[in-house]
N, C-alpha and C positions, 0 to 999 in steps of 0.2 A: 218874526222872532222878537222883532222889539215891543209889539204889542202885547206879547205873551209876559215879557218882563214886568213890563209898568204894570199890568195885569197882577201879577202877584205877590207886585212890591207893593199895590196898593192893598192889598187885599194881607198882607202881612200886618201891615199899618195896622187896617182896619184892627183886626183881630187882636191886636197888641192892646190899643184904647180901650177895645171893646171890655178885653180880661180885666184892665185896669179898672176901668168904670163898676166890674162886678164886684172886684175884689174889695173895692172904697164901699158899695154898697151894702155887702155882707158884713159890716160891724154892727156888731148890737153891743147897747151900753144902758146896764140896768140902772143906773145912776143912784150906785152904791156910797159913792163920795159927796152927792148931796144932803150940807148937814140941815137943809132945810126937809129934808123928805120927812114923813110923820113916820109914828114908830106906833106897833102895835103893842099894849102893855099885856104880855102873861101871866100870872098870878102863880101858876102851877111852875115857873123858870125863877128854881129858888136852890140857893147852895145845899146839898144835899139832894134835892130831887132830881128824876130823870126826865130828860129831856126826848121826847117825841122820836124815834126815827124819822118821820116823814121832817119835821123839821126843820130835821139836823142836818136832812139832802140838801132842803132847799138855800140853808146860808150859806156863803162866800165864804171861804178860808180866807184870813186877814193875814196881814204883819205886826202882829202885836206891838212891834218896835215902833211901826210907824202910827199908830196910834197910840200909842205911850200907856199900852197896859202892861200888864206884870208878866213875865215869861211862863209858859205854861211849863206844868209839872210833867215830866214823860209819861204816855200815853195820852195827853192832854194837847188840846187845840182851843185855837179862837174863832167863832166864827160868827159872821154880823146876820143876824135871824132879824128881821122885822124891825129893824132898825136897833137892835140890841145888839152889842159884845158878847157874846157868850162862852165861857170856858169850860168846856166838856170834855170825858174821857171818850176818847172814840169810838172805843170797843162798846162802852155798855150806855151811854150816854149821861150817865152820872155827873151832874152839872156842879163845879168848883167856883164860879166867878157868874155875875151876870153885871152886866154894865150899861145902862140906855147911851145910847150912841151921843146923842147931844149933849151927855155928861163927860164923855171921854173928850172932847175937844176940849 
């Protein structure tokens, strides 16, 4: 009986480190905070124009506050596209603000 114990006291262990080990492994980090990262310039990402859906998936929702832009207008967000700020209406994509990321710092 006591070999059954150690048995699945170890094998609890195990399984604890093991999940631990997974769970540390499963971060991904697109290294959106790097103001060294280079920034694609769009030409078409101008106040008044629309902004791409596809896009507009792939940027990051920001905190505007914490990057010391200007509060978006309701309906309106911020979101870091290619290394740009970008403030757009969500519904239609309608671009308000565009900001290159190494400007805003």
């Amino acid at each position: 009986m006591n070999r059954i114990r150690k048995a699945l006291a170890l094998s609890t262990v195990a399984l604890t480190l093991s999940a631990g080990l997974a769970f540390a492994q499963d971060h991904h980090d697109d290294h959106h905070d790097d103001p060294h990262a280079g920034y694609v310039h769009h030409d078409d990402w101008q106040k008044g124009h629309r902004m791409n859906h596809d896009d507009w998936n792939r940027g990051q929702r920001i905190d505007y506050r914490a990057y010391h832009l200007s509060a978006p207008r309701r309906g309106y967000e911020w979101r870091q596209v290619d290394g740009n700020y970008v403030m757009a209406a969500v519904a239609t994509g309608l671009i308000a603000s565009v900001v290159v990321a190494s400007a805003a710092h």
